[in-house]
Structures are given as C-alpha cells and as structure tokens.
Legacy VTK file of the C-alpha trace (Angstrom):
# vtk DataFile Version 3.0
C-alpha trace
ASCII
DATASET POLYDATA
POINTS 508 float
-101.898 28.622 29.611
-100.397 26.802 32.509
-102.940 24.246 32.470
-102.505 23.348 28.648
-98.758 22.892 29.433
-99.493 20.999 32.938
-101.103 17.929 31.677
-104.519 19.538 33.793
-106.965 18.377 31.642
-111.068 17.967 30.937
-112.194 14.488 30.711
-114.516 14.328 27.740
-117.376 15.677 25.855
-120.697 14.097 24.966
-123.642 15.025 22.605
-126.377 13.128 21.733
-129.128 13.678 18.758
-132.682 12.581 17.942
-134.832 13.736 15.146
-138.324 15.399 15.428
-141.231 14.002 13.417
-141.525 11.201 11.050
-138.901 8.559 10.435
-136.444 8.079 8.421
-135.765 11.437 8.327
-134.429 14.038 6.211
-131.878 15.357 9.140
-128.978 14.482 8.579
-128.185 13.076 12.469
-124.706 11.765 11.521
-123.384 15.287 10.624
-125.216 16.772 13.465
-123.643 14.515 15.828
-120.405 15.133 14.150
-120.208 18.870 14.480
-121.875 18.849 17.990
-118.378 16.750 18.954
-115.979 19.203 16.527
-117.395 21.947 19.102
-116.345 20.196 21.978
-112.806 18.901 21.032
-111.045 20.935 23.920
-112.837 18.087 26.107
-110.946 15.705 25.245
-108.513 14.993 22.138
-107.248 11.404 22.313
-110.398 9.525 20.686
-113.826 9.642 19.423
-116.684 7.557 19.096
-120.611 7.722 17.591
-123.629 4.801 17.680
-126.106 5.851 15.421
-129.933 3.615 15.360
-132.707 3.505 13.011
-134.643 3.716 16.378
-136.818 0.651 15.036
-137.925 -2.384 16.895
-135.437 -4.147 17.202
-132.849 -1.530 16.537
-130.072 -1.064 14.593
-127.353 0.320 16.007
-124.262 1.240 13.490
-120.785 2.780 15.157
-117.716 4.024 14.808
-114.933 4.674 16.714
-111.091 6.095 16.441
-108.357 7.193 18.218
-107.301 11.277 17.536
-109.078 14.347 16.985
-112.294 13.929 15.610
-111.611 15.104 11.654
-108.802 12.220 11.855
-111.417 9.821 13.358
-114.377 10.207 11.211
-113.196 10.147 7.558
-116.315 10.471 5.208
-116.424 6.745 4.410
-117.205 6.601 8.486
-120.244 8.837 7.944
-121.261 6.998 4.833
-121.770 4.407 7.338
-123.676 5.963 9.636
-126.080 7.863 7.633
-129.468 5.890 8.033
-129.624 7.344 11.617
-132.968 8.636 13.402
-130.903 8.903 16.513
-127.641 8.456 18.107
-124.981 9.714 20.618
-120.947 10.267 20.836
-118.302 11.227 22.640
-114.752 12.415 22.628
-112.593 11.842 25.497
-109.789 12.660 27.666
-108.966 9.574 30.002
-108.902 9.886 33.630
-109.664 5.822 34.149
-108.643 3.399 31.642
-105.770 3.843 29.688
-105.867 5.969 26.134
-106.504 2.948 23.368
-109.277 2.029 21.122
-111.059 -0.414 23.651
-111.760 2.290 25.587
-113.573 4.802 23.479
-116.823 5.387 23.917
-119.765 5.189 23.908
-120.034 1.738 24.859
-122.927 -0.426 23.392
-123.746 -4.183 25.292
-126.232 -6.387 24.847
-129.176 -6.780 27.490
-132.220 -8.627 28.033
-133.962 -6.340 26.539
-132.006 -5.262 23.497
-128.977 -3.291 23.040
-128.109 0.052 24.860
-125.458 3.030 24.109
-123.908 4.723 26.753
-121.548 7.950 26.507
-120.178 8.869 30.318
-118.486 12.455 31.295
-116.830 12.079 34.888
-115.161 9.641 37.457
-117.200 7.722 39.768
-115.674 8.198 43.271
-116.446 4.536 44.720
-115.329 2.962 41.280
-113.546 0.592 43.093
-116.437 -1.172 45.146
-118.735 -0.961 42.132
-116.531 -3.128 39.696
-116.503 -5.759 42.737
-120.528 -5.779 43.021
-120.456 -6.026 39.528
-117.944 -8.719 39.162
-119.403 -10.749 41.794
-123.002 -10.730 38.933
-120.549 -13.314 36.785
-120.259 -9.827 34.954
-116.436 -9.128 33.457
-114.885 -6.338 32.394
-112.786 -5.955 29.501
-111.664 -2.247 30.293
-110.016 -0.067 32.921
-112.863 2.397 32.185
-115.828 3.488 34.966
-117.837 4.705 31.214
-117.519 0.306 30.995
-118.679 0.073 34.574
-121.802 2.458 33.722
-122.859 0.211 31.281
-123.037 -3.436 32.872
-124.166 -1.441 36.145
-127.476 -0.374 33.900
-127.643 -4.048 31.884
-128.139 -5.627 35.636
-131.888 -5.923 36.272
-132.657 -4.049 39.589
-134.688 -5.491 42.637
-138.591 -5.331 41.384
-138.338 -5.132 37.697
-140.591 -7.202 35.738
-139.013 -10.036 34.175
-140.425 -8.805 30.491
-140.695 -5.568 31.199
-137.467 -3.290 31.168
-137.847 -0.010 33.460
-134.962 2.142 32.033
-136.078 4.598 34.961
-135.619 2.380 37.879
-132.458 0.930 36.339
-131.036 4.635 35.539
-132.150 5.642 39.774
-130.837 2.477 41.022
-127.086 3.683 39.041
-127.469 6.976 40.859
-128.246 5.395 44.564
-124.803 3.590 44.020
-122.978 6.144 43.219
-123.859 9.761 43.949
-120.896 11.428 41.921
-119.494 12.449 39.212
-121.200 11.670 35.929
-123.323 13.170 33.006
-124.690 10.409 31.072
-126.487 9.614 27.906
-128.405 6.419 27.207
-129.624 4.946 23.890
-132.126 2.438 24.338
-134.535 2.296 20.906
-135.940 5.030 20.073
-134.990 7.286 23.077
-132.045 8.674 24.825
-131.885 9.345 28.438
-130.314 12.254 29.305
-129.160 12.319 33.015
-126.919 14.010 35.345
-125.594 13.127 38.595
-127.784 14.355 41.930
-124.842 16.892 42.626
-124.361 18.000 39.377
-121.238 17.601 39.181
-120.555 17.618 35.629
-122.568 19.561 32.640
-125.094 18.540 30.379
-127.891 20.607 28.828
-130.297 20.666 25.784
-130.937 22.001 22.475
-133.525 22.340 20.018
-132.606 22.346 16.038
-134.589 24.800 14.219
-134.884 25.732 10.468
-131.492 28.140 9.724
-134.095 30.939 8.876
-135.387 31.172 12.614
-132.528 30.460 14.416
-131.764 34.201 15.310
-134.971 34.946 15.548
-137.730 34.728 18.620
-140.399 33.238 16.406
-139.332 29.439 16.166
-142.245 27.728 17.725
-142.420 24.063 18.731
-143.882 23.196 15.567
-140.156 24.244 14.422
-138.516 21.516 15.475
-136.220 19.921 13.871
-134.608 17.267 16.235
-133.321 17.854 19.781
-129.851 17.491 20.626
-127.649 17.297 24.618
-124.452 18.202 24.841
-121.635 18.470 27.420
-121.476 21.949 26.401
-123.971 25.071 24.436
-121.182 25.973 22.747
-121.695 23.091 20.229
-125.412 24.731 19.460
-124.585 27.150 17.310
-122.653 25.264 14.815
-124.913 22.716 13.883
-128.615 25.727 13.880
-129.780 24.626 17.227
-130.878 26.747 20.234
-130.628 26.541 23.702
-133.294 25.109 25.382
-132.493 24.108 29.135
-129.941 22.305 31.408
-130.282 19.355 32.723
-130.517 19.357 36.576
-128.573 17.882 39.041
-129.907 14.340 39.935
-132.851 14.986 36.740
-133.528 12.106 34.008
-134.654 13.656 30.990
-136.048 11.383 28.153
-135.423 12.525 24.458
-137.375 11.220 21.772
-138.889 12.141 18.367
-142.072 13.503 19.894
-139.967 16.075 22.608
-138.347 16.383 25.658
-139.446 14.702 29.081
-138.400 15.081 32.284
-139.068 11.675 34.280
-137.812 12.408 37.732
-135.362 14.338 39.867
-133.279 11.896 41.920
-132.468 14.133 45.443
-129.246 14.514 47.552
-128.727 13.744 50.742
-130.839 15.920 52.764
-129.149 19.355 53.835
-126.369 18.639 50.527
-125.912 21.816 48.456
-125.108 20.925 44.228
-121.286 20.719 43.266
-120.815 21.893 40.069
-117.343 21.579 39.308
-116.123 25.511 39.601
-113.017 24.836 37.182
-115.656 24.353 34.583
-116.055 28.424 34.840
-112.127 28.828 35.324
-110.358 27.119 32.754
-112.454 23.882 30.992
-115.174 25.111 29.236
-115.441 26.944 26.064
-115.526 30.998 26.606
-119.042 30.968 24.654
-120.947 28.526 26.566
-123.823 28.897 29.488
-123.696 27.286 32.264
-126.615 27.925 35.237
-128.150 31.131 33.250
-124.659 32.712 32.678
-122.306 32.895 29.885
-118.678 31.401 30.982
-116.902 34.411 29.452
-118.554 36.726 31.307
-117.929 34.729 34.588
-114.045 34.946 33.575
-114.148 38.806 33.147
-115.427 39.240 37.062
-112.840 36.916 37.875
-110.945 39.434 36.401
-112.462 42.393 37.980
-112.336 40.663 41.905
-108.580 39.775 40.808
-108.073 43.627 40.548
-109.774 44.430 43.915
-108.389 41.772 46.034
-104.191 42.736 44.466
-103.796 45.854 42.563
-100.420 47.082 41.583
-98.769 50.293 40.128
-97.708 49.321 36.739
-98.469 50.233 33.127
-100.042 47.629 30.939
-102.338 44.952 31.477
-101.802 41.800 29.401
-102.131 38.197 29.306
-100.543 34.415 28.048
-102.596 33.753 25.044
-105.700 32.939 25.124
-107.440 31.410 28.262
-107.092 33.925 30.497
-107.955 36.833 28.207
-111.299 37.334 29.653
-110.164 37.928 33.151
-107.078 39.975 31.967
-109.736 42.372 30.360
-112.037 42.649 33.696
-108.752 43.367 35.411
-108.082 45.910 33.369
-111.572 47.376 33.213
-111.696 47.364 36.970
-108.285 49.141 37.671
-108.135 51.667 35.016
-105.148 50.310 33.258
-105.181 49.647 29.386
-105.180 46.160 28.297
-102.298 45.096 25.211
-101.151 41.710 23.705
-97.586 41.314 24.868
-97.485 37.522 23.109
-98.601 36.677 20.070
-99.154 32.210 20.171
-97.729 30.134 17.231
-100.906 28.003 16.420
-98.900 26.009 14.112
-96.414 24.679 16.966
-96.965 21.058 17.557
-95.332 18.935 20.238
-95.164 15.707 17.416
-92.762 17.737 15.058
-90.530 19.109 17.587
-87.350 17.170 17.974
-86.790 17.767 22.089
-83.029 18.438 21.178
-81.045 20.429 23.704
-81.003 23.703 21.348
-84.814 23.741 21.146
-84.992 22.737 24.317
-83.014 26.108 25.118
-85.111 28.358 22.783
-87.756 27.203 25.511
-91.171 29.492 24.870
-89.274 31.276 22.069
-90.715 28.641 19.438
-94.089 28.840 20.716
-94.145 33.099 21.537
-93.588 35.457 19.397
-92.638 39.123 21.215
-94.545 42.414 20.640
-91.998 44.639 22.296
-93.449 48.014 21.283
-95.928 47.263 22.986
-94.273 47.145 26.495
-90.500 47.963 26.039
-90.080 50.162 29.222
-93.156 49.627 31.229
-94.244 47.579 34.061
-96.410 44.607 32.723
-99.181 43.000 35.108
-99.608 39.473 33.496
-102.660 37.557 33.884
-102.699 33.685 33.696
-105.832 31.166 34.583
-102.995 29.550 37.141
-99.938 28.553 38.241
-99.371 24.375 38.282
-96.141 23.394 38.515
-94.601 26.705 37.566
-92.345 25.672 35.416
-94.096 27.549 32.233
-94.646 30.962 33.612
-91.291 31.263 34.513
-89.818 31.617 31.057
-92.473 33.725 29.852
-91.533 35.996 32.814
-88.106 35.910 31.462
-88.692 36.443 27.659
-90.534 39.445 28.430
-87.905 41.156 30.698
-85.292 40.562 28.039
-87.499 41.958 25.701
-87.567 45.430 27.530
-90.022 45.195 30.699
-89.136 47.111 33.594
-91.338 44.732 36.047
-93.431 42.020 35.315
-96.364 41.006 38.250
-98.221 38.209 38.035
-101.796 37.647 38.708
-103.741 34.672 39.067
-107.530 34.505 38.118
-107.869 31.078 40.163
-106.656 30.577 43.870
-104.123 27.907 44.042
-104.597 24.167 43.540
-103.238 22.535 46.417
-105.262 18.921 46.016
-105.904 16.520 43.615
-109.657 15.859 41.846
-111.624 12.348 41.988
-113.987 13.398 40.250
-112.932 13.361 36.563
-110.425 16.098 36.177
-106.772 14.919 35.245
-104.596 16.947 37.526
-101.044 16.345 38.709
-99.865 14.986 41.910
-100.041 16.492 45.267
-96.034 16.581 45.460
-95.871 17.798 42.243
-98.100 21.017 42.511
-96.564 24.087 43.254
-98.609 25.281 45.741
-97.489 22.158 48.162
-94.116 22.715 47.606
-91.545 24.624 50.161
-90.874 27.474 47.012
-94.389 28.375 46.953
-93.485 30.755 50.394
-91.262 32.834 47.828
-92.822 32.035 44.344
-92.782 35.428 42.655
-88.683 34.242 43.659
-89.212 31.148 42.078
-90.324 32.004 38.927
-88.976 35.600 38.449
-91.727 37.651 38.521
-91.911 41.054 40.727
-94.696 39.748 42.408
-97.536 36.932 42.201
-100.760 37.228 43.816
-104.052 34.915 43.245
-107.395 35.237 43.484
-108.988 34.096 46.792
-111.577 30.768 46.808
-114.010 33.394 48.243
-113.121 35.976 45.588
-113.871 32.816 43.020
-116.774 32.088 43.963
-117.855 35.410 44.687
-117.553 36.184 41.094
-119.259 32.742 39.971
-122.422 33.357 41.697
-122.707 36.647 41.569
-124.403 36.461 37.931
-126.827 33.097 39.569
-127.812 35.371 42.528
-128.781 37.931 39.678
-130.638 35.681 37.707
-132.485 34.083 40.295
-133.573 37.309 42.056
-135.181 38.217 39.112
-136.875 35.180 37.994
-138.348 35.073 41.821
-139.478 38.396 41.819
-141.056 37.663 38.212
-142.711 34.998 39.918
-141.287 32.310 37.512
-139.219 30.711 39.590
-138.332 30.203 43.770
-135.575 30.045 45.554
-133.019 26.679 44.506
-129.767 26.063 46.295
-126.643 27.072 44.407
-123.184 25.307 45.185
-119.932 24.604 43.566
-117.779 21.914 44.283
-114.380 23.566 45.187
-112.205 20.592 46.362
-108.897 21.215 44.771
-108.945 24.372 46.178
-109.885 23.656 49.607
-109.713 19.638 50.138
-113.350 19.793 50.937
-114.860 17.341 48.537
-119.022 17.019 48.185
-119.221 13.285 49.171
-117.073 10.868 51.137
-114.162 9.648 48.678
-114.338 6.047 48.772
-111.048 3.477 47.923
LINES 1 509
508 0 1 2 3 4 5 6 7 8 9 10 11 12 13 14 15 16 17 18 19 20 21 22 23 24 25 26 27 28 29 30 31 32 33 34 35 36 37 38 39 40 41 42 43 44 45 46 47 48 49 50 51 52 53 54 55 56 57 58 59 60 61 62 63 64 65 66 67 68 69 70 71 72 73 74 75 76 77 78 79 80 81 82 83 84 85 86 87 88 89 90 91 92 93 94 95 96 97 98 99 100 101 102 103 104 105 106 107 108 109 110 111 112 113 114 115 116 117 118 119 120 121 122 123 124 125 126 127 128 129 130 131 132 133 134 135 136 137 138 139 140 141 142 143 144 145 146 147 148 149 150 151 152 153 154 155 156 157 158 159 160 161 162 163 164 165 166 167 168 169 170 171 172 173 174 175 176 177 178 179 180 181 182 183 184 185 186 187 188 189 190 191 192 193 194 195 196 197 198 199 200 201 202 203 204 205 206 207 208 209 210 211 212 213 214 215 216 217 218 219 220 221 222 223 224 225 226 227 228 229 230 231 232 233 234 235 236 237 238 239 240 241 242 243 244 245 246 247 248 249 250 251 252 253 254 255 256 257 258 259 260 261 262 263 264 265 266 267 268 269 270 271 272 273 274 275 276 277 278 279 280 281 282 283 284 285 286 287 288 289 290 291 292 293 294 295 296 297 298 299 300 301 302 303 304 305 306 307 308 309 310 311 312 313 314 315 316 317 318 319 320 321 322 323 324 325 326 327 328 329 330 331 332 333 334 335 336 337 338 339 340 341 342 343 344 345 346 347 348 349 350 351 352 353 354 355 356 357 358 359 360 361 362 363 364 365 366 367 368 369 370 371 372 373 374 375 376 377 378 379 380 381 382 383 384 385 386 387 388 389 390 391 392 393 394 395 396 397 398 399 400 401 402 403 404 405 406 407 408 409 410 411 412 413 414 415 416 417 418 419 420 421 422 423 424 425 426 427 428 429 430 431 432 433 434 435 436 437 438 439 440 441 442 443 444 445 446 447 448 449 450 451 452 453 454 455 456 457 458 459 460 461 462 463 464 465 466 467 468 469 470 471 472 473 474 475 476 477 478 479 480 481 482 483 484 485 486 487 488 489 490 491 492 493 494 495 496 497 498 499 500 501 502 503 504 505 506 507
C-alpha cells in the first residue's frame, strides 16, 4: 500500500507474439498481444504501444500507440488495424527516463540498412549517459529523453566485422550487451523473428510461453505439435489469459530467437567473471503480480515466507493479524500462519476511488484515508491489531491508517514490515523517491513507531528477505541436481536500495 501511494513504481511491461505454422494465420496475434499487455497493466499505466508485421520480405510493420491504460489506448478501430499480423510486440510503460508523452511510447520502430526493426525495452541503462554521446558522435540524433530510443539506434549501428550485406542481428544484439551490462529485458522485431533477450545480470524479467488449443491447456498432453504461436512476456501472469503455458525464462545474458518454426536459444552472453545474477528482489516484494513465476517459484508464495520470517525475526502479543489492502496480504497470512494468531480484514479498499475525481479541497483533504477505507470494527474493536504492510516510504500513509483504526476501537496497533527499509535510490529502472525524502534517511526514523503512531514498527531484515526468496530456488535446484537434470547455477539478487551495494559500477 505504501508504495502505490509513494509514487514507487515498476517501469513497464513487454510481451511479444509470433504464430506457429503457416502464414497468414488464423491466430488472432493482435488480440493476443492485447490481452498479454491487459495482464501486465500494474507495470506501467501511463501509455501503450503494439507493431504488428506480416513477417514477409520486406515487412510490413503496422502500429499503434496511446497514452492511458491500455482499454483507453486500443479502441477496436486500433485492432481493426492491426489484424493482418503473423507477429508483433508491445509494451506498456511507466517512465523512469524520458518524460510521460506520446513520443515516448514504445516500442520504437527505425529504419536500418537492412529493413525496419521493433524494439520494446523494460529497465534503465546505468551508463545512459556515455551511450547517447557514442551514439551522437555516429551523426545519429535523438528525438527522445528515452534509453528504450537509445536501444534502438545502438542496434541500427553496424558493429565492427559485419558484412556490409549481411545483417548479424546476433553480433549487433552482443555488441548492445558489451556496452552496457545492466538493466534491460528486450524484445526485437526484425522480419519474421523476434529476439528475445535479457541483460547478463538479469536484472529485469522476461520469460516464454507456448499457446495451446483451450482444450489442452490444463492438461499434460499438449505436445509440440500443439502449438499454436509462442508468446514472451515481462511477466507469466499474462499466460493464462490469452490459453498459453509456461514454457521457460529467459536467462540472464541469453538471446532467444522466436519464430514460426519454435524457440531458439542463440547464445548466453557471460558476466564478469566471479559476478553473481541481480535479479531485482523488489520484483518478489511488491512489483510483480501475486500469480506469476519467477526462477521456478510462484511470487505469492515467496510473499507468504516473507511473512512467516517477518513473524520469527518480531513477534508481538496481540490479537489479530491483518493487513492494508491488498499487496501485502500474502505475507500478512504467513505471519499469521507462523505465529498462531488468526488473520481478519480490518479495511475494506474503495476500488472506485480515483485521484482525477477528487477535488483536493481542505474537507477531503481532512477525511484523509476515510474516502478510500472503509472500517470493519467488529472485527477488531478491543483487540490489539498487528498490521502488515509491503513498506514504509515516506510514512506519511500508514500513519492515518494507524489512526483510523484506533478511533475505530483498537487497543494497540503494531506494525510490521515484510521488506527491510529502503534507504537508497534505484538506477536501474525502478521509480523511487529521493534519498532526503525516504523515511528511513530521515532523523524520525530513530523513533518511527513515534512518528507515525503505531505501538511499535519492526521490518524484516535484508537477510531475512532474502532468506525467504531463495529458500524456494535452493529447493528447486536441489532437486533438479539430485534428479540429475540440472547442476549447480549461481543464484543472486540485486539488493541495492536496501543496502547501497549495486551489481555494477553506476556510471554518470
């Protein structure tokens, strides 16, 4: 909850599409694509974007972009439009670089030597800076604040080797990655094929699905033969709504090549020698959807032990366990699992509350949370209430939760954070606030169950975090070596607003 009120936000979301078989095909790819972004709207909210292509030689490419949610983006004239398709990708973003207008919604399409490529970009590059210079100093400019922008004229340039009529779409992609290590999941329309790749660090998500016929998707008995199309998406939790299974991740530093005849991995671009991956751990906390997998696990399941190592590292004597609808239920249900207590909904969430029809007069201004809570005091009139949140930003949200909730009959109210506190600010494609501005820099953090009313406030430790992120990877892996089916891979987490320890040199 206190990140949706902070401003803390997710970048974007992309998802990509090709159909199996013959072309044209009978798939509908613009709907696919469509849905696939719907799913992954809690990415990013301000604008949207899809290239579809006939995949021919030379291609068409048809887009369409908008600014919004993606239902306000893509009226039905819009996928009119775009429904000749064998392929395509999109995107839906929340800006980080670039500021939030129609020029810089992706993906981005330029012309090349070699015909026209797509690209759709999830991250921040960290040396941004030097990169637009190199790039500039090519005669190349650039009409947009935006590293997704950057991407793109980085991959047009024709890298050292190439042959002159002859465009290598694998050295260009490697020679991207050896300029900039971090952070970026990427997909690439060139064609008839889209490259799906993902920074050597792996900093960012991507993975892959396969579209089956409805009748086997909830079964084990879709064979290859079953395909429909593939599909690559930010998230899994798109998969489901448009009948497609999971099939794999993408690895850190891997290009994977998608086309009508299957999935092909091309290469695996390393790390510096000795470099663990950093997967960004606030994927697991706060950014991704409860339903989807990341590294073998389910993210909702992730939150719950976050929950459960919450309750061993600060229990409390009180009464009820409960939570600040909805992004922290998972962890307020491990905490109650693990410490005996029952769990109950002490807020119920007005859905229907938007920020554009609220006139910020002073009297609503007063009535605070009021408009956006709703109290269920039989629930907790009289008892001491542990509250669970994902965490505490600025602190100025919490507080008047606290406060509703002891005027509605609590006896105590402690407060328990399922994240340790974010004391620096991310490079690397997450929008969050200021150093000065977050509350766990500040001289009130010393006395912040003080400062924002509560009985007491305790978080969860970095260890405790990621403790209970790779506890279910250490699982999986120890039984896919001892199957055989797999050895030994390095597991790491990037963990740098937490700790100031960031996976690369920052460069400005």
């Amino acid at each position: 909850m206190e990140f949706e009120e902070s401003g803390i936000g997710e970048e974007c979301g992309v998802f990509g599409c090709v159909a199996a078989g013959e072309w044209p095909t009978q798939l509908e790819v613009a709907q696919v694509l469509t849905l696939g972004l719907v799913a992954l709207q809690h990415r990013g909210q301000e604008s949207a974007g899809v290239v579809t292509s006939n995949g021919a030689s030379p291609p068409t490419y048809t887009s369409h972009k908008g600014m919004g949610l993606v239902s306000s983006a893509f009226p039905p004239e819009a996928l009119l439009k775009l429904r000749y398709g064998n392929l395509g990708i999109c995107h839906t973003r929340y800006s980080t670089t670039g500021i939030s207008e129609l020029q810089n919604c992706q993906p981005f399409v330029v012309d090349t030597l070699h015909g026209k490529i797509a690209v759709a970009h999830n991250g921040e590059l960290v040396n941004a800076r030097a990169l637009r210079k190199k790039v500039m100093r090519h005669g190349v400019g650039l009409s947009t604040g935006s590293d997704s922008e950057l991407i793109t004229q980085l991959l047009a340039l024709t890298p050292p080797m190439e042959e002159l009529d002859t465009p290598d779409w694998v050295a260009r992609i490697k020679n991207l990655m050896t300029e900039t290590p971090t952070s970026y999941s990427l997909l690439i329309m060139f064609k008839d094929v889209v490259y799906a790749v993902r920074d050597p660090y792996g900093n960012r998500p991507l993975c892959i699905g396969r579209l089956v016929p409805i009748s086997k998707l909830h079964s084990t008995g879709a064979e290859e033969e079953d395909t429909e199309g593939w599909v690559v998406s930010s998230e899994s939790c798109s998969f489901q709504s448009i009948g497609a299974k999971y099939y794999r991740e993408v690895l850190p530093g891997e290009i994977v090549q998608i086309s009508k005849h299957g999935v092909q991995s091309l290469t695996i671009v390393p790390r510096p020698e000795g470099d663990p991956p950093a997967f960004c751990i606030f994927e697991y906390v706060y950014f991704a959807r409860p339903d989807s997998i990341f590294e073998g696990q389910m993210v909702y399941t992730v939150r719950q032990r976050c929950g459960q190592q919450l309750a061993i590292e600060a229990p409390t004597d009180a009464d009820v366990v409960s939570t600040v609808p909805e992004s922290a239920t998972p962890a307020a249900l491990g905490y109650a699992h693990q410490s005996g207590l029952p769990y109950t909904e002490v807020l119920c969430k007005n859905r229907y509350v938007g920020r554009t029809f609220i006139q910020p007069n002073t009297r609503l201004r007063q009535l605070g949370v009021a408009k956006k809570f709703g109290v269920l005091t039989d629930n907790f009139a009289g008892k001491r209430v542990v509250l669970i949140d994902d965490s505490i930003v600025r602190g100025n949200t919490i507080s008047p939760i606290i406060k509703l909730l002891r005027e509605a009959g609590a006896t105590e109210v402690h407060i328990r954070v399922a994240s340790p506190p974010i004391k620096f600010p991310c490079y690397m494609g997450i929008n969050i606030p200021t150093k000065e501005e977050l509350i766990a820099n500040k001289p009130e953090f010393k006395d912040i169950a003080g400062y924002i009313g509560a009985d007491s406030v305790e978080y969860l430790t970095v260890e405790g975090l990621v403790s209970a992120v790779q506890e279910g990877i250490a699982s999986l892996n120890k039984d896919k070596i001892s199957s055989g089916s797999v050895s030994g891979k390095m597991v790491g987490h990037c963990t740098a607003c937490l700790t100031g320890k960031y996976p690369v040199e920052l460069e400005w």
